[in-house]
C-alpha positions in Angstrom: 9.1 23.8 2.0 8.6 24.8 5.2 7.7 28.2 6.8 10.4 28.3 9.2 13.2 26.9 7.0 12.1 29.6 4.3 12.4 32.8 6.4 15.7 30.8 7.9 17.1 30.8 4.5 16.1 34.5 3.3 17.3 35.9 6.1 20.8 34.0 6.6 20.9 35.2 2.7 20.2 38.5 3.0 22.5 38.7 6.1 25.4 37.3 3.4 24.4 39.4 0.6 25.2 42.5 2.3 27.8 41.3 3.8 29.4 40.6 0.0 28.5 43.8 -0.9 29.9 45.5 1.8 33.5 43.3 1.3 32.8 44.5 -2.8 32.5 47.7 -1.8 34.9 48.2 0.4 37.4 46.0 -2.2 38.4 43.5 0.5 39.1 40.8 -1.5 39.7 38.0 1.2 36.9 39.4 2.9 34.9 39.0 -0.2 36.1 34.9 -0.8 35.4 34.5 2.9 32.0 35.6 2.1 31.4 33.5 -0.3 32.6 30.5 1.4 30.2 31.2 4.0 27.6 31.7 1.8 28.1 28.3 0.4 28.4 26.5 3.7 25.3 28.3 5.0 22.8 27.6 2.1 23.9 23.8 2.7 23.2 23.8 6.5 20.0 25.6 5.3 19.1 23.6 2.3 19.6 19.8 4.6 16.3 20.3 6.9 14.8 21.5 4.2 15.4 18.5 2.2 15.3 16.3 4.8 11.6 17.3 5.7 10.1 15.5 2.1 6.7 15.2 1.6 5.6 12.4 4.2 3.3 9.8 3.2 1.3 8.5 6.1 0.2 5.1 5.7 -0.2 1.5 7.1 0.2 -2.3 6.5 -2.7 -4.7 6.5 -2.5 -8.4 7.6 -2.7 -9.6 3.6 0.7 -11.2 2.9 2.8 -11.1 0.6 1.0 -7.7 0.4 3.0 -6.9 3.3 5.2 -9.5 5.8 6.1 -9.2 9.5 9.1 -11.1 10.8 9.8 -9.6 14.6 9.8 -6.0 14.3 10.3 -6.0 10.0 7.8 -5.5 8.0 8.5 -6.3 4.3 6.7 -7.4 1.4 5.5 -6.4 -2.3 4.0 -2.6 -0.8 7.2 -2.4 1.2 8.8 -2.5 -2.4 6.7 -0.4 -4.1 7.6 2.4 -1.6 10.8 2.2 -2.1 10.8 2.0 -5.8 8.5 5.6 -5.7 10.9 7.1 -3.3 13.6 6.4 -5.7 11.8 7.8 -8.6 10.9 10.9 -6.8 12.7 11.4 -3.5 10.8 14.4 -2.5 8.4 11.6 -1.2 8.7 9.7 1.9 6.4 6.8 3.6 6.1 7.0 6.9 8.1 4.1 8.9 6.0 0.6 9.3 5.5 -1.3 12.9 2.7 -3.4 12.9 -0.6 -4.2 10.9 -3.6 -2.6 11.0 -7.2 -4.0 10.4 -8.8 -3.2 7.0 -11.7 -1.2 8.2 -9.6 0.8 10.0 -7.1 1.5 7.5 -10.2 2.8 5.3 -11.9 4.6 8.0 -8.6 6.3 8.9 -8.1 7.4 5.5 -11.6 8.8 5.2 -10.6 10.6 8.8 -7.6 12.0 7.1 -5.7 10.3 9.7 -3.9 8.2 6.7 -2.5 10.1 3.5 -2.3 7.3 1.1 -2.6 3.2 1.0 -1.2 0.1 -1.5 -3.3 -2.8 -2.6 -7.3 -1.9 -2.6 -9.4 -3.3 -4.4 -11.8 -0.6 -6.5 -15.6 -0.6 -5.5 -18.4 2.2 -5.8 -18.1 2.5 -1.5 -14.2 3.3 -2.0 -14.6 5.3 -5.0 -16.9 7.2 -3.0 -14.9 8.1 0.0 -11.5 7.7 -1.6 -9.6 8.9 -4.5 -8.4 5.9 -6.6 -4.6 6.6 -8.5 -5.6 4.8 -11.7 -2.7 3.4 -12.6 -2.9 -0.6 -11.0 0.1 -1.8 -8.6 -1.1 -5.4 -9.8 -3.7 -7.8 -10.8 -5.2 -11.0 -9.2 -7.8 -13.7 -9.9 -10.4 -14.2 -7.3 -10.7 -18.0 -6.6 -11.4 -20.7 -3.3 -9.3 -23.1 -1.1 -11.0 -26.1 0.2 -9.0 -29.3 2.3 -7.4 -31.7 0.2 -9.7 -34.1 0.5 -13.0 -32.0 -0.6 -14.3 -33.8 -3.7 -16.2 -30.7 -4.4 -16.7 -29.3 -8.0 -17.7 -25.5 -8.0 -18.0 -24.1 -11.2 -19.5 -20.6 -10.0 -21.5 -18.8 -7.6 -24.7 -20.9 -8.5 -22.5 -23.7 -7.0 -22.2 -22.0 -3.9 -25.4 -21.2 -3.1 -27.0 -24.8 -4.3 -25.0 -26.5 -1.5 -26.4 -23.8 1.4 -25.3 -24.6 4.9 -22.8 -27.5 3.4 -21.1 -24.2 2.2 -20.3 -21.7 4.3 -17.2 -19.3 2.8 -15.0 -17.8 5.0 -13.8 -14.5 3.7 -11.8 -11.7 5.9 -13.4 -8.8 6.9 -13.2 -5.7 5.4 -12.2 -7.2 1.9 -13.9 -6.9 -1.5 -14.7 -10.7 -1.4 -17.5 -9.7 1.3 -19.0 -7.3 -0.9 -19.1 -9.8 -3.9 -20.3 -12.9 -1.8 -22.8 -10.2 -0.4 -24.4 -9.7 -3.6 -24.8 -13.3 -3.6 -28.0 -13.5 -0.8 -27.9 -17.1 -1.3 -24.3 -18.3 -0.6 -23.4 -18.8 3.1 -20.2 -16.8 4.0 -18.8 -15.5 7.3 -17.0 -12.6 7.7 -15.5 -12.7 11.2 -11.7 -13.0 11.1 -9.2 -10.2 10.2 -6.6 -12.5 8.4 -6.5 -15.2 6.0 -4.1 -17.0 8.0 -7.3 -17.1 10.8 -9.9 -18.2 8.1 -7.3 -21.4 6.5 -7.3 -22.6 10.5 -11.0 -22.2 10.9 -11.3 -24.2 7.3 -8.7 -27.4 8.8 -11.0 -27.4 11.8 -14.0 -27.2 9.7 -15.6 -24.2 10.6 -16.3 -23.7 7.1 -16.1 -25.6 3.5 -14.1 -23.1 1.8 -11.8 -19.7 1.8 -12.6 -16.9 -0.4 -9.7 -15.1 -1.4 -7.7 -13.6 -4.1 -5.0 -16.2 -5.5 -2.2 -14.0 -5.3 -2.7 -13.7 -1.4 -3.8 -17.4 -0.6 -1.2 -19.5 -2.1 1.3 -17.3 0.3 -0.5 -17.8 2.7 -0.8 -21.8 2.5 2.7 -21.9 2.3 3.5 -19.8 5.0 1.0 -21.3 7.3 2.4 -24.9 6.2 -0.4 -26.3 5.2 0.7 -27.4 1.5 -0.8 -31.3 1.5 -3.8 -29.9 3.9 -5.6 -27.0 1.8 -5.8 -26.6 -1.9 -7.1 -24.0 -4.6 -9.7 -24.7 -6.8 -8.9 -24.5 -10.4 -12.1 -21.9 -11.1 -10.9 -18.8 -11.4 -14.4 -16.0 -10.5 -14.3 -13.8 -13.8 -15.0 -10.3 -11.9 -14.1 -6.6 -12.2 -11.8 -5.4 -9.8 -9.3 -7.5 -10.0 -6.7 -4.9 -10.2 -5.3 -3.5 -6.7 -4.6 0.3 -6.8 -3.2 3.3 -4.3 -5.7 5.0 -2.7 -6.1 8.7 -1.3 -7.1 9.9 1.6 -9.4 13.1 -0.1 -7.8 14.6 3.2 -3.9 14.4 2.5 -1.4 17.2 2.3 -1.3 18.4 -0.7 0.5 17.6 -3.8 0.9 13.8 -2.6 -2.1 12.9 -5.0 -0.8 14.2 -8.0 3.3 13.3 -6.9 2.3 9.8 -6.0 0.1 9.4 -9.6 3.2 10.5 -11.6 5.3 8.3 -9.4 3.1 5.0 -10.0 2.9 5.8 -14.0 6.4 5.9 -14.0 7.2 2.6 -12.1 4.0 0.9 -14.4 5.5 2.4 -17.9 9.5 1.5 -17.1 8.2 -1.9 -16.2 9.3 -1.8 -12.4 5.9 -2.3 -11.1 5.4 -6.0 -13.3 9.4 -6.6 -11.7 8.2 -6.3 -8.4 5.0 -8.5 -8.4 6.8 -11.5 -10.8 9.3 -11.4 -7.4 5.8 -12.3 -5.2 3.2 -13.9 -7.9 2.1 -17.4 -6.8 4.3 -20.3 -8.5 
């Protein structure tokens, strides 16, 4: 609650009270109901800024659909959802209203700022973990996998794959993204890292300006469907056994207080009622 609304409220009260007394005292009984009707009528206009000043969430959409969509000046999407669902289970929360998208690195370095309160969809690594607080309870789960043209004959089994075929196999992952770090740990695979979007990296792959995408399933098969290239671009059946394949909230270590803990009861909720696995059967890949 906030300061000003709670020394508006004590003092309208007290202002009442002794008015009711006074009426009680003096045994004016219309007096007395008139009080109380204003009383009543008062809390209310009291009590609606109050409520309507919930605990706002700060946060921002990334260029990942179906993570979250843009159409004109709507943004939607399986985040967009998962807002709404945890305002619904506990409407003293509120996300703040989403324009346009943001670039990854800025999203995190905005968090770490304290600029950001919260965020839907990261991946968990060691560099988050370190500047972030993780709710533990997943939003959803995706399988790290690669895209190639249609007519790639190519058979990649694993990363050794990768890295055998050296400049013949350059993957294009988005900046920002786990996918960097995992390829990173991988000295010997080509990758490049410069676009902000997947939808950037499956036109640089049809103009061959790479052999492959690097992506999680759930976001690529959107995104080849939304970019019309069904017939052009494919997934490759290999799915990368790695850890992280869960996508969680995050944070910021800097947010108002009491989102943290309202936000982790919120998401355990929506995961134990079974709203969460609802939400992301409506937006898993086909």
């Amino acid at each position: 609650m906030r300061k000003d609304s709670a020394y508006s409220l004590l003092t309208f009260c007290s202002t009442v009270i002794n008015r009711f007394l006074w009426a009680l005292y003096s045994e004016q009984v219309g007096d007395m109901k008139h009080t109380v009707q204003t009383l009543l009528v008062g809390l209310i206009a009291v009590m609606q800024p109050i409520a309507a000043s919930a605990l706002e969430i700060r946060t921002a959409a990334q260029d990942s659909q179906p993570k979250f969509i843009k159409d004109g000046e709507t943004i939607t999407g399986l985040c967009v959802d998962v807002f709404k669902a945890i305002e619904r289970v506990d409407p003293e929360l509120k996300f703040s209203e989403l324009r346009d998208f943001m670039p990854l690195p800025r999203i995190e370095a905005w968090l770490e700022e304290g600029k950001l309160d919260a965020f839907c969809g990261l991946a968990k690594t060691d560099k988050r973990k370190a500047k972030l607080d993780f709710i533990e309870t997943p939003i959803y789960a995706t399988q790290s996998v690669l895209a190639a043209r249609i007519d790639d004959k190519v058979d990649i089994k694993g990363f050794d794959d990768l890295a055998k075929l050296g400049d013949d196999g350059v993957v294009l992952v988005v900046n920002g993204t786990v996918h960097v770090d995992i390829l990173a740990a991988h000295p010997s695979i080509k990758f490049d890292a410069g676009a902000k979007d997947t939808s950037t990296n499956l036109n640089k792959l049809i103009a061959g300006r790479g052999r492959f995408v690097f992506q999680n399933d759930f976001a690529l098969a959107d995104e080849i469907k939304r970019d019309h290239f069904v017939g052009k671009i494919k997934i490759l059946p290999t799915q990368f056994e790695l850890e992280g394949t869960e996508r969680y909230f995050v944070v910021s270590k800097k947010a108002t207080p009491g989102i943290n803990d309202k936000l982790r009861a919120a998401v355990e909720k929506l995961s134990k009622s079974g709203e969460l696995a609802r939400i992301f059967l409506a937006y898993k890949p086909k």
